[in-house]
C-alpha positions in Angstrom: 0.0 0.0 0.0 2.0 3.3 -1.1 0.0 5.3 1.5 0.3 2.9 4.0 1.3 3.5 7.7 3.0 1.5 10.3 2.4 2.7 13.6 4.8 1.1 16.4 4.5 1.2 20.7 6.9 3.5 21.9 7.8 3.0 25.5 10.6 0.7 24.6 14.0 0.1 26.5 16.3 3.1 26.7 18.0 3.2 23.2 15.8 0.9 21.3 13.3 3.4 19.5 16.4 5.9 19.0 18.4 2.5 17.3 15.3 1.4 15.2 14.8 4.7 13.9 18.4 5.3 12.7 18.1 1.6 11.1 14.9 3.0 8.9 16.6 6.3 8.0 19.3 4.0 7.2 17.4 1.2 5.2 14.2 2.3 4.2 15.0 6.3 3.9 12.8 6.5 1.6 9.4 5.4 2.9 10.9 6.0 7.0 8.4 9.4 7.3 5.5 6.7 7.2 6.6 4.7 10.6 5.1 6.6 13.3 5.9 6.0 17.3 3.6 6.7 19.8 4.2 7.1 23.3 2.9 4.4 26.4 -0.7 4.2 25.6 -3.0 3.2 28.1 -5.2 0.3 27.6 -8.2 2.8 26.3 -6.0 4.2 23.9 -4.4 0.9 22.7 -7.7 -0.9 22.2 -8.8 2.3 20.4 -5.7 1.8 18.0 -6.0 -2.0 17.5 -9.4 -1.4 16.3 -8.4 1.0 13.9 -6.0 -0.9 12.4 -6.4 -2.7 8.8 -3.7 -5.3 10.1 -1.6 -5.7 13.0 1.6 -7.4 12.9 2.7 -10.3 15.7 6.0 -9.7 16.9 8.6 -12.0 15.5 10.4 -14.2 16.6 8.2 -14.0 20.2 4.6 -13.9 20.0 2.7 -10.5 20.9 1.1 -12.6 23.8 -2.0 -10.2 26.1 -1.8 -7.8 22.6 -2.8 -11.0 20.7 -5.6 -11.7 22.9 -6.8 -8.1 22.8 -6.4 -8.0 18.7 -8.5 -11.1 18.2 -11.4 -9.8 21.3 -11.7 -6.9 18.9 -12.0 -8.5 15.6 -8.9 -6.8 13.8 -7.1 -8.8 11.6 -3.8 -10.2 13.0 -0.7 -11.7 10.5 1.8 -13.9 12.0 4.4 -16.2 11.5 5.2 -19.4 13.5 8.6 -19.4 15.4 10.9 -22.3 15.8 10.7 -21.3 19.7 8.0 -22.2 21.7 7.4 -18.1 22.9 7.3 -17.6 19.1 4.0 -19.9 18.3 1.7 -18.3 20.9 0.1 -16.6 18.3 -0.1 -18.9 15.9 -1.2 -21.6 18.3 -4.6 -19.1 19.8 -5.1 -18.8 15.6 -5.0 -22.8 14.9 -7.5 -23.0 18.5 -10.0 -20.3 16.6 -9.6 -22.2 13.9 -8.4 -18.8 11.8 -6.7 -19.6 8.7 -3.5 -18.6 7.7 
């Protein structure tokens, strides 16, 4: 989607939002403007978000775990790819349970 947006949690360990961003200046220069960070967002706000959202993204290689739970409670569409870990087939393990195709 060329007018797409990725929206990502801040909140994240000292260092790691400042690292990630450099990366996509770095990488994806070109198309970095259209990742947005938000600050902590309370659980209003970030049940708000995941409802807005025409896909969320699991976290790879772990699973998004309690976010998971939340995404599929409020019907958004959730993409994710099984891990070779156990922590990374959460997800993929709640979608084979609710018998949501890949």
């Amino acid at each position: 989607d060329r007018r797409g947006i990725v929206v990502l949690l801040g909140g994240l360990a000292a260092g790691v939002q400042r690292r990630l961003q450099a990366r996509h200046q770095k990488s994806i220069a070109d198309i970095a403007n259209r990742i947005l960070w938000t600050k902590w967002l309370s659980e209003v706000d970030f049940n708000s978000l995941t409802a807005a959202a025409d896909v969320v993204l699991d976290t790879f290689p772990m699973s998004a775990g309690t976010s998971a739970f939340t995404t599929f409670g409020l019907g958004a569409p959730l993409l994710t790819l099984r891990g070779s870990a156990n922590r990374g087939r959460m997800t993929a393990a709640c979608c084979d349970i609710l018998a949501m195709p890949e």
